[in-house]
C-alpha positions in Angstrom: -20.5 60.8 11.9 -20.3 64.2 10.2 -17.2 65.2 8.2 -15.8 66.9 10.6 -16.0 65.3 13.5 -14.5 62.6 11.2 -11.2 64.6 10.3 -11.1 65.6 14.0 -10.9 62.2 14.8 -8.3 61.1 12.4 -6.0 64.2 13.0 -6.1 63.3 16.8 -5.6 59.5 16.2 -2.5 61.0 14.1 -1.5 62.8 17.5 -1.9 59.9 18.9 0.5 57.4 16.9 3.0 59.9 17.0 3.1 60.5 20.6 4.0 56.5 20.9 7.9 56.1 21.8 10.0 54.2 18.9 9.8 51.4 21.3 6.5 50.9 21.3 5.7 50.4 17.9 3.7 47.0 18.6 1.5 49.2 21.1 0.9 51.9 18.7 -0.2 49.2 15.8 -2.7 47.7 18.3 -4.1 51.0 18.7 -4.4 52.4 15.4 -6.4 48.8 14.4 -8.5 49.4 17.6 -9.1 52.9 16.5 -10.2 52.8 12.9 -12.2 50.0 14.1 -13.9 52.4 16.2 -14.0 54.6 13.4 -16.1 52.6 10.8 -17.8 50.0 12.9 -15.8 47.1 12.7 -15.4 44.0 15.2 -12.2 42.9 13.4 -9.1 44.0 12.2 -5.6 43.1 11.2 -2.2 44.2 10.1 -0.7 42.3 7.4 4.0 43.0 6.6 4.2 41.1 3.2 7.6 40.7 1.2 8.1 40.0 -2.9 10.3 36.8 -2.9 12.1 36.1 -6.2 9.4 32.9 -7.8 8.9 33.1 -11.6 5.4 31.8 -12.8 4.0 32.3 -9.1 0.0 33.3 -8.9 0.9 35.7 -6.4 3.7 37.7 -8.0 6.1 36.6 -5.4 4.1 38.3 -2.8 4.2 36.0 0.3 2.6 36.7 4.2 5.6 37.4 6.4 3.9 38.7 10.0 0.7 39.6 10.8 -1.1 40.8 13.7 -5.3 41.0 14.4 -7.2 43.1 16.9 -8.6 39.8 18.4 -7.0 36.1 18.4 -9.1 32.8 17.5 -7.9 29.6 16.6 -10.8 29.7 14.2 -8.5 32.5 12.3 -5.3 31.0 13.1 -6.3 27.8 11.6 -8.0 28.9 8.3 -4.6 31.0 7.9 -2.5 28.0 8.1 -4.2 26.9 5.7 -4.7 29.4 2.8 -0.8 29.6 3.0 -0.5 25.9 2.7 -2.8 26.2 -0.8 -0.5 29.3 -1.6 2.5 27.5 -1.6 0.8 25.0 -3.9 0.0 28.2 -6.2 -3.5 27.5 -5.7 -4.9 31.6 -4.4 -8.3 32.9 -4.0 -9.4 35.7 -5.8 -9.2 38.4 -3.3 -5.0 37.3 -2.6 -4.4 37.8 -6.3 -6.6 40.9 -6.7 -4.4 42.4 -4.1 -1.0 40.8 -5.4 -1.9 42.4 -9.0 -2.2 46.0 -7.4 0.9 45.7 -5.6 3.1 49.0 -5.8 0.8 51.5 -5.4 -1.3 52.9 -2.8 -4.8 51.1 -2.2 -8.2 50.8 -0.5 -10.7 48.6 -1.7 -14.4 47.0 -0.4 -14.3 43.6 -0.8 -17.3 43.5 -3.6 -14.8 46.0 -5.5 -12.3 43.4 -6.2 -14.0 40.6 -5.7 -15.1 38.8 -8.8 -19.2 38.0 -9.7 -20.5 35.4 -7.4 -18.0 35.2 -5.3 -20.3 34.9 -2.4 -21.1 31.5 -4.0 -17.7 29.9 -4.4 -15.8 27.5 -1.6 -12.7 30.2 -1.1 -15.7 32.2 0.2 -17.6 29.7 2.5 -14.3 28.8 4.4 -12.4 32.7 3.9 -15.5 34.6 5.4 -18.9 32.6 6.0 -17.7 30.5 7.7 -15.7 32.8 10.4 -18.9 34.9 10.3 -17.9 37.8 8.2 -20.6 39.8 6.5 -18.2 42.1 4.4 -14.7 43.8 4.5 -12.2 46.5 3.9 -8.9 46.1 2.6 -5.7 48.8 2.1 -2.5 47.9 0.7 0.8 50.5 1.2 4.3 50.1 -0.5 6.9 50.6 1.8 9.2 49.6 -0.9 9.9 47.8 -4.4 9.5 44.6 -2.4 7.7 45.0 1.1 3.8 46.0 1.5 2.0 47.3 4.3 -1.6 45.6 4.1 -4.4 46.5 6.9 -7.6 45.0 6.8 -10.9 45.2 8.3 -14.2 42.7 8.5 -17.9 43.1 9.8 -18.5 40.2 11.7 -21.5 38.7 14.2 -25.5 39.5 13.5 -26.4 40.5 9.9 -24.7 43.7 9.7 -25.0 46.3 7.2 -21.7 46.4 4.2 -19.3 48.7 4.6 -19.9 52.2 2.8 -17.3 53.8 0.3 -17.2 56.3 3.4 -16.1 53.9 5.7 -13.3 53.2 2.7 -12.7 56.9 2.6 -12.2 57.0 6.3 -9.6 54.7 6.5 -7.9 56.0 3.7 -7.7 59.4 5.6 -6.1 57.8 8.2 -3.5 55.4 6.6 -2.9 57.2 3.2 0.1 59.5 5.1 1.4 57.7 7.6 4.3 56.3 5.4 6.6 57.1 8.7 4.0 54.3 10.3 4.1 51.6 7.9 7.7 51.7 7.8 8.4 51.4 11.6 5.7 48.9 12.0 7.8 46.9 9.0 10.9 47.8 10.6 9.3 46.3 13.8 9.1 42.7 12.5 11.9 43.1 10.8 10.5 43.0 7.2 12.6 46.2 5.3 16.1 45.2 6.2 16.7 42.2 8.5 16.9 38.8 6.4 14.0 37.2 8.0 11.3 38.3 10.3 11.7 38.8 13.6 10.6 36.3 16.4 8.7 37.0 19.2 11.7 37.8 21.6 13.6 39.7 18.9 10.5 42.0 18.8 10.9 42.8 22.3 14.2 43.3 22.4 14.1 45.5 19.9 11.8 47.8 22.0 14.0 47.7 24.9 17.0 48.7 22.8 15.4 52.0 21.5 15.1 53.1 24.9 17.7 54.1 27.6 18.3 50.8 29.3 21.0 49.2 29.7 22.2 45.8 28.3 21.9 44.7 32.5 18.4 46.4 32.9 17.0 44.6 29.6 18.4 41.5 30.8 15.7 42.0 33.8 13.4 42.9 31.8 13.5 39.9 29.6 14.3 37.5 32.7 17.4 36.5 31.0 20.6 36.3 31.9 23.2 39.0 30.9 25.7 36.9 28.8 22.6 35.1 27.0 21.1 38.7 26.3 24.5 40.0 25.0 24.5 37.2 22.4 21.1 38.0 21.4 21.9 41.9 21.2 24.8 40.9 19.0 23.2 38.4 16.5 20.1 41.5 16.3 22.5 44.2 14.9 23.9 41.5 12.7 20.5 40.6 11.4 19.7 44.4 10.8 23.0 44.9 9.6 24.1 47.7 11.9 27.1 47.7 14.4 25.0 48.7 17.6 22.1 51.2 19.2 22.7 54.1 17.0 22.7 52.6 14.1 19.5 50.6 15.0 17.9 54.0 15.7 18.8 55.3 13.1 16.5 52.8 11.0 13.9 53.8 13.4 14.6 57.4 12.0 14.6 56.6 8.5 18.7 57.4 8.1 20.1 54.0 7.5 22.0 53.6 4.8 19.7 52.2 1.6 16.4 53.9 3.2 14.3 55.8 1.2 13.9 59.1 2.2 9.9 59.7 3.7 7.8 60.4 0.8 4.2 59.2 -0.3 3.3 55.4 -1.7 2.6 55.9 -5.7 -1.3 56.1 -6.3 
């Protein structure tokens, strides 16, 4: 792909982010990791909302996996997850965790034989982490929303020997993540990782997308086949756990005008 038909195809998937609705920030994450999949030849991909929890002596800095989303669902990946937090919470971390929880705060893109350390390929954390699932080689970008909540998207070559990634395939998705600050945010705001106390679940997500549109209270009852009472209570305990008194102030988050939001401005590098 030449250089410019490569910006031309970032600057549309830009386009096309921003033409997704504030309620539909779970379809427009699906689609920017089907994109710049597209993009640089990848047959996997995830998104990644970490948070910095206060734990002194921790391997990881504090750093702990709060939602996460991939392109394509196994229970291979679910289970090999469930794990590697299990060893996390025992402070035992594979090399490629901490690489990333040392260079959190600023803006990165890395290969994964750029942080990984010599003969890794040798070691257990990669037989189960990568061999094992069938990945030949991935890309990895980390983006500071704030002081204590990360952005991390990730991408793997997977199936028949493949060829590595390039540092052009890193550049691309640099392009495309490096400015969407506006993104990262609404897709942490969307799990509820910037301001709510704990991450969202399932059916909070969804509500939330119904409540940054027009409907009504009665109309996202049907929506959400519940009953209006039941959906009233939810609505209620939502703009408690975002700390905002109803639908304005919720958008307003969406907007980036909340009260303690930083104003839009670019990740450190």
């Amino acid at each position: 792909m030449g250089s410019r038909d490569a910006l031309e195809r970032i600057q549309g998937l830009w386009d096309e982010l921003a033409d997704f609705g504030a309620h539909e920030t779970e379809a427009a994450l699906m689609h920017s990791l089907r994109a710049t999949s597209g993009l640089i030849d990848a047959q996997q991909a995830f998104w990644a909302g970490t948070v910095r929890l206060v734990s002194d002596g921790d391997p990881l800095g504090g750093w702990r996996l709060r939602a996460l989303r991939r392109l394509h669902e196994s229970d291979q990946d679910r289970q090999v997850l469930k794990q590697a937090q299990q060893y996390h919470e025992k402070r035992i971390v594979d090399p490629i965790t901490a690489a990333q929880a040392r260079l959190a705060g600023t803006w990165r893109a890395h290969l994964l034989r750029e942080i990984a350390p010599p003969d890794f390929d040798k070691t257990a954390a990669y037989e189960v982490l990568y061999r094992s699932r069938g990945i030949h080689d991935a890309i990895f970008t980390g983006f500071p929303v704030n002081a204590d909540a990360e952005s991390i998207f990730g991408w793997y070559r997977i199936g028949d020997p493949r060829e590595p990634f390039t540092t052009g395939d890193r550049d691309v998705v640099t392009a495309v993540l490096r400015p969407l600050r506006w993104f990262h945010r609404q897709v942490m705001l969307g799990h509820g990782l910037l301001v709510a106390e704990a991450p969202l679940t399932v059916v909070e997500r969804r509500l939330v997308s119904c409540l940054l549109t027009a409907w009504s209270e009665k109309e996202i009852a049907g929506q959400l086949s519940l009953t209006p009472a039941t959906t009233h209570s939810y609505i209620t305990a939502l703009f408690r756990k975002f700390g905002v008194s109803g639908r304005p102030g919720l958008t307003a988050l969406w907007l980036g005008r909340g009260p303690g939001i930083d104003p839009v401005r670019p990740p450190p590098d």
